[in-house]
C-alpha positions in Angstrom: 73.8 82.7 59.7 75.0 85.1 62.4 76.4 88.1 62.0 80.4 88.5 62.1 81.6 91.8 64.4 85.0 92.4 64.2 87.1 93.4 66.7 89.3 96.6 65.8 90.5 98.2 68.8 90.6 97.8 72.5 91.2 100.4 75.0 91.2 101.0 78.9 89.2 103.9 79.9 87.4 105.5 82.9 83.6 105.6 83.3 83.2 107.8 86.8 85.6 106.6 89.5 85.5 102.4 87.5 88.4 101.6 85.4 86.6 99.4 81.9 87.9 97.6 78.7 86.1 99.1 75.5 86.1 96.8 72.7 85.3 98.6 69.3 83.7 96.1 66.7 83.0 96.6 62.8 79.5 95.6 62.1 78.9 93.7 58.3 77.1 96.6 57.2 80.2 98.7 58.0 79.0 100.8 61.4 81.1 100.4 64.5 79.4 98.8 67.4 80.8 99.8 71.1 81.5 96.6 73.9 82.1 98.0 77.2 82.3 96.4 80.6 84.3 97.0 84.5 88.5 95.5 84.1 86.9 94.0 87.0 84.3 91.9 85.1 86.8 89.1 84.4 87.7 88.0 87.5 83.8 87.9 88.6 83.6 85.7 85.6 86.6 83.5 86.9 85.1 83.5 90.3 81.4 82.4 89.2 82.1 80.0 86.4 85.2 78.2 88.5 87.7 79.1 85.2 91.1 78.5 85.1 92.8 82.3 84.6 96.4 81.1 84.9 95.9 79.5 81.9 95.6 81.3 78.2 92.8 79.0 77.2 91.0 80.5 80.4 91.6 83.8 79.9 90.4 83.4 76.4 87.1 82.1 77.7 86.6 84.6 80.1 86.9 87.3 77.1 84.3 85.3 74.6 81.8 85.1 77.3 81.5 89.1 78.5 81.8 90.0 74.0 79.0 87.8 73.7 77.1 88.0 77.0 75.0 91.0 75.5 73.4 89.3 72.7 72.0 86.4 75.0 68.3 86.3 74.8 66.0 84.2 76.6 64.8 82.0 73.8 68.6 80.5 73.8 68.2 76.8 74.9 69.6 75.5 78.0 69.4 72.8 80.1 66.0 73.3 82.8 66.2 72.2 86.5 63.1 70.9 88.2 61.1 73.0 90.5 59.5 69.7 91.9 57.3 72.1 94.5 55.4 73.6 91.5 56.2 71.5 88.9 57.6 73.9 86.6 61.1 74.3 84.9 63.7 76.9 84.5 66.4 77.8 83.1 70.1 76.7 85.0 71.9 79.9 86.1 74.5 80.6 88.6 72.1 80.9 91.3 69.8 77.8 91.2 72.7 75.5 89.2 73.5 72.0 91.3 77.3 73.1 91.3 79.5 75.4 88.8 80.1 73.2 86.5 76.3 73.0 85.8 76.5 77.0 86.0 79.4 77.1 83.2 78.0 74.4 80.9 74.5 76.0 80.5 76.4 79.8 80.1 78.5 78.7 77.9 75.7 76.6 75.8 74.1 79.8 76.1 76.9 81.5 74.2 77.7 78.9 71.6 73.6 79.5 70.6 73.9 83.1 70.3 77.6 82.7 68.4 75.6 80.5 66.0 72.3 81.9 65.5 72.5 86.0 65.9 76.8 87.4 66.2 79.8 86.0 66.3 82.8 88.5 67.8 86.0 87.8 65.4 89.7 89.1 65.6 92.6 88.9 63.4 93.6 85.3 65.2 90.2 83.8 64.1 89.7 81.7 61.4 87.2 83.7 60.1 89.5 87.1 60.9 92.4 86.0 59.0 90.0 84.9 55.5 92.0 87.0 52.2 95.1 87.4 54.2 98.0 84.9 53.5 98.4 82.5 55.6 102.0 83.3 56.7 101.4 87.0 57.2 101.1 87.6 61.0 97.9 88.9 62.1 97.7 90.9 65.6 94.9 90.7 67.7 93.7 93.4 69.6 92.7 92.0 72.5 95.6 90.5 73.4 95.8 94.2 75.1 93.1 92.6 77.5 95.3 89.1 77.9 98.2 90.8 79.1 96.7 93.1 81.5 93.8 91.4 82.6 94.6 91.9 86.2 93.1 89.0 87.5 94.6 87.4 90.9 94.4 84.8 93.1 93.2 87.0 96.2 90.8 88.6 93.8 89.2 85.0 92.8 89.2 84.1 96.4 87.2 86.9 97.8 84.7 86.5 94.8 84.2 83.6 94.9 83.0 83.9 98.5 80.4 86.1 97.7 79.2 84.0 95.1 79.0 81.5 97.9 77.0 83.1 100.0 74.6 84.6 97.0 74.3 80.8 95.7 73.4 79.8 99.7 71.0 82.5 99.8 69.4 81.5 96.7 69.4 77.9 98.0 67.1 78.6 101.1 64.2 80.5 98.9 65.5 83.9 98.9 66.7 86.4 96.2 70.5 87.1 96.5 71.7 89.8 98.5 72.8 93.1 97.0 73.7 91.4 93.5 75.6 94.5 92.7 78.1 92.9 95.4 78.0 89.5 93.9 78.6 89.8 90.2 80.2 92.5 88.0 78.1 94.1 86.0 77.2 92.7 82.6 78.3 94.7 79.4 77.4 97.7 78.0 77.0 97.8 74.4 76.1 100.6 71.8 77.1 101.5 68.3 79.3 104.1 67.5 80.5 105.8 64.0 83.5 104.6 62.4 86.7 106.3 63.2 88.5 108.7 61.1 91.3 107.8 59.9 93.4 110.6 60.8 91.8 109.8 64.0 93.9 107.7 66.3 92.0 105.4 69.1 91.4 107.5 72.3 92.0 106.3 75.5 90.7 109.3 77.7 87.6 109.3 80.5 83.9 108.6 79.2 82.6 106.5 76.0 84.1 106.9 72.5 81.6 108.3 70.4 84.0 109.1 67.5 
């Protein structure tokens, strides 16, 4: 059974001169567990995995990838593509997928693994989020700080999804994709963290939360 992490807060704070969403989670064994990764993150992810972000179910996607994306490991199963030249297989990623289609079905089998087997990230709008409350009671959800200001764009998209392009071309002719720091946002940052105080309200100032 995997482990349940609660989401508890989300805040929008600054790491150097990068603007990032850090999601604060409450581990089963009662320790706070830290999720942090660039406000630009989610439109790389609607850029790579061709996801709707006009629409909520989108958005919604986009989030459940980068709160799971750092418990992946490489034993999760995926569909392998051929290498007919040396008869081996890998594993599908963005780079060496047919199309993104293929690219989004094998992340997002990825995910649905690791949501399975090691953690699942719950709010207050989950099923398993809402167990001992009643049922008519709202429950608020904090990341709905992260759908409302997601800041995602058309333009944005565009312009990734060009580079991805070009990094999936690359890849294509033999060769390792060009400055990769250009071509996808980096992954998730995670570290656990004591829980806050609770005359301690959430802080929203530069650098990590370590309260």
């Amino acid at each position: 059974m995997p482990e349940q992490y609660r989401v508890v807060d989300v805040s929008r704070i600054s790491i150097g001169p990068g603007e990032c969403w850090q999601i604060r989670q409450e581990r089963p064994d009662g320790q706070h567990h830290l999720t942090v990764f660039p406000t630009a993150a989610l439109e790389w992810r609607a850029a790579e995995y061709d996801i709707d972000h006009t629409s909520p179910d989108g958005i919604d996607l986009i989030i459940d990838m980068l709160l799971h994306e750092p418990f992946l490991t490489d034993d999760s199963p995926t569909a392998a593509v051929q290498d007919r030249g040396l008869g081996k297989s890998e594993p599908v990623t963005l780079h060496n997928a047919p199309d993104l289609a293929a690219a989004r079905a094998a992340h997002l089998e990825r995910i649905a693994h690791t949501k399975r087997t090691r953690v699942a990230v719950i709010t207050g709008s989950t099923p398993e989020g809402r167990r001992g409350t009643a049922a008519a009671m709202p429950v608020s959800d904090p990341l709905d700080a992260i759908r409302t200001d997601h800041g995602i764009t058309a333009e944005g998209v565009a312009a990734k999804s060009d580079l991805v392009q070009q990094a999936r071309q690359q890849a294509a002719r033999g060769g390792s994709p060009a400055r990769p720091q250009l071509t996808s946002a980096p992954g998730p940052r995670v570290r656990d963290a004591a829980p806050l105080r609770r005359s301690q309200a959430p802080r929203r100032t530069q650098g990590t939360d370590t309260a």
